[in-house]
N, C-alpha and C positions, 0 to 999 in steps of 0.2 A: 590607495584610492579613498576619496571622501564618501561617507555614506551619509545618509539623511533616512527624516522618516519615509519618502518614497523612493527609496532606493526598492528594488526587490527582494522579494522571497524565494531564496531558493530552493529546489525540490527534485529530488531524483528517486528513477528506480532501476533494475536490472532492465527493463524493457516499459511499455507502455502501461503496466499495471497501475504506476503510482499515478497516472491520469485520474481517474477516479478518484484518489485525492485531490488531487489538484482542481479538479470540478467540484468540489466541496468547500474547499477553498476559497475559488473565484465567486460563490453562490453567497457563504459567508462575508466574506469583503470583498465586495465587486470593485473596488478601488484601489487595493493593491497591485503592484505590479508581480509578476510572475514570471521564472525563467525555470525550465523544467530539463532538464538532462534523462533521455533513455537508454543508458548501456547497452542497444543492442546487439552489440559485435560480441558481447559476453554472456547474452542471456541464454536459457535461465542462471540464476544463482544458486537455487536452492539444492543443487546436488554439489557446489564445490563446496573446498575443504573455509573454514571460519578464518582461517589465514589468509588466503585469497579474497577473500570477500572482504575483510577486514582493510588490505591492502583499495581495493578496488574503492571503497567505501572513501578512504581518503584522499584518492586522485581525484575521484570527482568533486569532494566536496570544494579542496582547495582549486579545482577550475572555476567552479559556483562563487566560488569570494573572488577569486578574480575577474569575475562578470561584474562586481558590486554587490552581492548578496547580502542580507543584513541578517539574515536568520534563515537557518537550512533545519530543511523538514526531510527526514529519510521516508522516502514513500515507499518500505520494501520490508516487508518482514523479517528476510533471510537477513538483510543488511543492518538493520534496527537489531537484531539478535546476535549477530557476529558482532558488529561494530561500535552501538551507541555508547556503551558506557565508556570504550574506549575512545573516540572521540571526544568525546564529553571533557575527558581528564586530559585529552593531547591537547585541547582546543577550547580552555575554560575562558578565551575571552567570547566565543563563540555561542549563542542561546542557538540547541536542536534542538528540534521534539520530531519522536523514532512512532514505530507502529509498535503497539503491543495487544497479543490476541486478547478477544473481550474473554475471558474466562469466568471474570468475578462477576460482568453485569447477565451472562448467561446460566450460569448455574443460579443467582437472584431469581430468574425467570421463569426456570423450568418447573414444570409442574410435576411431570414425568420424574425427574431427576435422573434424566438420559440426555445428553448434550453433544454433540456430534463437532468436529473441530478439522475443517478441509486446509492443511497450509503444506509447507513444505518438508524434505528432512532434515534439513538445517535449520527451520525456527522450532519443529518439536526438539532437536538434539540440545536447543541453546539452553545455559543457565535462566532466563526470566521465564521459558513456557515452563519450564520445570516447578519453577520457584511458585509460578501463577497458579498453578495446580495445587501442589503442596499447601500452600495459602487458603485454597477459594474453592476445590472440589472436594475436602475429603467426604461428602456425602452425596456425591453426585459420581455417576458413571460417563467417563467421559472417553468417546471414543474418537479415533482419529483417523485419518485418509491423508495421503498424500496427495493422490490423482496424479499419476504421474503423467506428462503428456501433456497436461492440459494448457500449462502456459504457455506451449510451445502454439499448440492450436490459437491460442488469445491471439498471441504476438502473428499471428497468419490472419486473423481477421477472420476466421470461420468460430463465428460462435456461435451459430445454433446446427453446424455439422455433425454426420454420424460421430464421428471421432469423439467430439467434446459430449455428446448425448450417452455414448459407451461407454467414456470415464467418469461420467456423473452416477450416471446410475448404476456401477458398477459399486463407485465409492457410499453410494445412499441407501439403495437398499435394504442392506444387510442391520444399518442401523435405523430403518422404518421398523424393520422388523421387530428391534428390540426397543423400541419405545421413543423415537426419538423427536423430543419438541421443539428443539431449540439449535440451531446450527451455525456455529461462529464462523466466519469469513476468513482465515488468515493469511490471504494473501491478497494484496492489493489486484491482483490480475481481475479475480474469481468475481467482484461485482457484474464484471462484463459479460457473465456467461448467468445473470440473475434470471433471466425469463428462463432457462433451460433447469436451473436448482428449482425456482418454484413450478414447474410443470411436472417434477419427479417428485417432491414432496409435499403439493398441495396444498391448501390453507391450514392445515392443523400444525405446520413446524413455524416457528416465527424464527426469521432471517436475521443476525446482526452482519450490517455493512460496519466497518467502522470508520469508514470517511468522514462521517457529520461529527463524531466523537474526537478525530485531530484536529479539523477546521475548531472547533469551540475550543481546545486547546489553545494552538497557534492565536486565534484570536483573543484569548486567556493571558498567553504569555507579550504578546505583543500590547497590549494595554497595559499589564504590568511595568512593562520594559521601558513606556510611552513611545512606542518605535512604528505606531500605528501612523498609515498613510494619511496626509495632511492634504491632498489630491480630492478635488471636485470631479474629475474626469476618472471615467475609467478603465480599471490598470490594462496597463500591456502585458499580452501573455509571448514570448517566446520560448521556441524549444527546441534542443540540441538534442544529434542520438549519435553515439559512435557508427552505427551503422548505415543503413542506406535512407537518406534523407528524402527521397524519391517518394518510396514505400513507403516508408512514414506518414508524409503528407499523405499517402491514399490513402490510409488505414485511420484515419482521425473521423472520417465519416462516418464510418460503419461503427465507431466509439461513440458517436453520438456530437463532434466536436464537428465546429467550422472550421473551418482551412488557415490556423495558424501559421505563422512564420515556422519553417523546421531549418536547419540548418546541419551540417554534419563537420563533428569533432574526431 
C-alpha cells in the first residue's frame, strides 16, 4: 500500500484508555488523519503475562499498517512496556512512539519528594518503569497503586460510580497521608476518571496526564520524518474495537467524543 504524508496515524490500546491520546493528538494536529483500534475483547492488559501482550501488540499493529498507517502510536502502558522496544527492532522500517510513565518530570516537581504512581502490574513489573525510577527517583519516595478494577469500570462508562470512587480512594489516601504532591497518570484509561482523582486529592497534588506529552512527541517525530499532514481539511478519525462496536459507539459520549465511525475487527 502507498503511503503519503496524509495517510493516517495509527493508535491503539487494550480498550478505550488510549482515547485520551488520541484526543491530544487530534487537538495537536487537527489535520491529521486518525484510525484508532480498541482491544476490547482482550481488555484489560495489565494483568496478562508480557508474552501475551507482546503477541497482541503486534497483531494489531500489523492490522494498523494494513489500514495505511504511516506511524503507530501505542496508546497503552502495559503494551508500550511489554512490547516497544520489541517492536521497534521487528519493525525498524516502522517510526512508534509508546507511553512511558512521567517519573523524571514528577519527581522535578515535587516539593514533598512523595510522588504517587496509579498504573498497572505489568507496566510497574516492566524493564523501563524500573529503569525510570532507578534513573530519576533515587531521592524521592515513590509510591504505587495499581487500582485494580478500575479499567474495567472506565471500559463500562461508569466514571464517576461508587466502584471507581472506592478504588481511588482506597489507592490515594494512604499516600495523602504521607505527603503526597504529585501523582503520575500511568495508564492511559485513568484521565477519564480525572474529576473523581482531583475531588479525593484537591488542589495541593498537581496531576500529570501524559497525553499532551505524546501528542508534542508524535508531532516531534513526524516533522522530523517530514510525514506531517499536507491536508487543509480536517483529519478523519476512525475507530475499530475487537469488541462490540455497538457499545462502543455509546460509550464515546460519556468520553467526552462525538459519534465517530466505530467499526468491529
Amino acid at each position: 500500500m502507498s503511503l503519503s504524508n496524509n495517510s493516517p496515524i495509527g493508535i491503539f490500546d487494550s480498550g478505550v484508555g488510549g482515547l485520551s491520546v488520541l484526543r491530544a493528538i487530534h487537538a495537536r494536529l487537527p489535520n491529521e488523519n486518525l484510525i484508532y483500534f480498541a482491544d476490547q475483547a482482550r481488555v484489560p492488559y495489565g494483568s496478562r503475562s508480557l508474552e501475551e501482550v507482546r503477541a497482541f501488540s503486534e497483531e494489531i499493529t500489523r492490522f494498523l499498517l494494513s489500514k495505511g498507517a504511516k506511524f503507530i502510536v501505542v496508546a497503552c502502558n502495559t503494551a508500550s512496556a511489554a512490547a516497544l522496544r520489541w517492536l521497534r527492532e521487528s519493525m525498524p522500517e516502522i517510526s512508534f512512539v509508546g507511553m512511558e510513565p512521567a517519573i523524571k518530570p514528577a519527581t522535578e516537581q515535587s516539593y514533598s519528594g512523595v510522588v504517587g504512581v496509579l498504573a498497572t502490574p505489568a507496566t510497574f513489573q516492566g524493564e523501563l518503569y524500573n529503569s525510570l525510577i532507578t534513573r530519576f527517583a533515587g531521592n524521592t519516595t515513590v509510591l504505587q497503586d495499581t487500582c485494580a478494577g478500575l479499567v474495567e469500570e472506565i471500559e463500562r462508562g461508569a466514571l464517576d460510580g461508587d466502584k471507581a470512587r472506592t478504588i481511588l480512594d482506597e489507592a490515594l489516601r494512604d499516600m495523602l497521608d504521607l505527603g503526597l504532591d504529585t501523582l503520575v497518570l500511568g495508564c492511559t484509561h485513568y484521565p477519564f476518571v480525572m474529576p473523581l482523582i482531583e475531588q479525593i486529592c484537591g488542589d495541593s497534588v498537581h496531576i500529570i496526564d501524559p497525553a499532551p506529552a505524546v501528542a508534542r512527541q508524535v508531532e516531534f517525530r513526524l516533522v522530523s520524518e517530514n510525514a506531517k499532514s499536507t491536508q487543509d481539511a480536517k483529519g478523519k478519525i476512525q475507530i475499530y474495537t475487537s469488541g462490540d462496536a455497538k457499545s462502543l459507539a455509546s460509550l464515546l459520549p460519556k468520553l467526552g467524543f462525538q459519534n465517530f465511525p466505530v467499526a468491529k475487527i
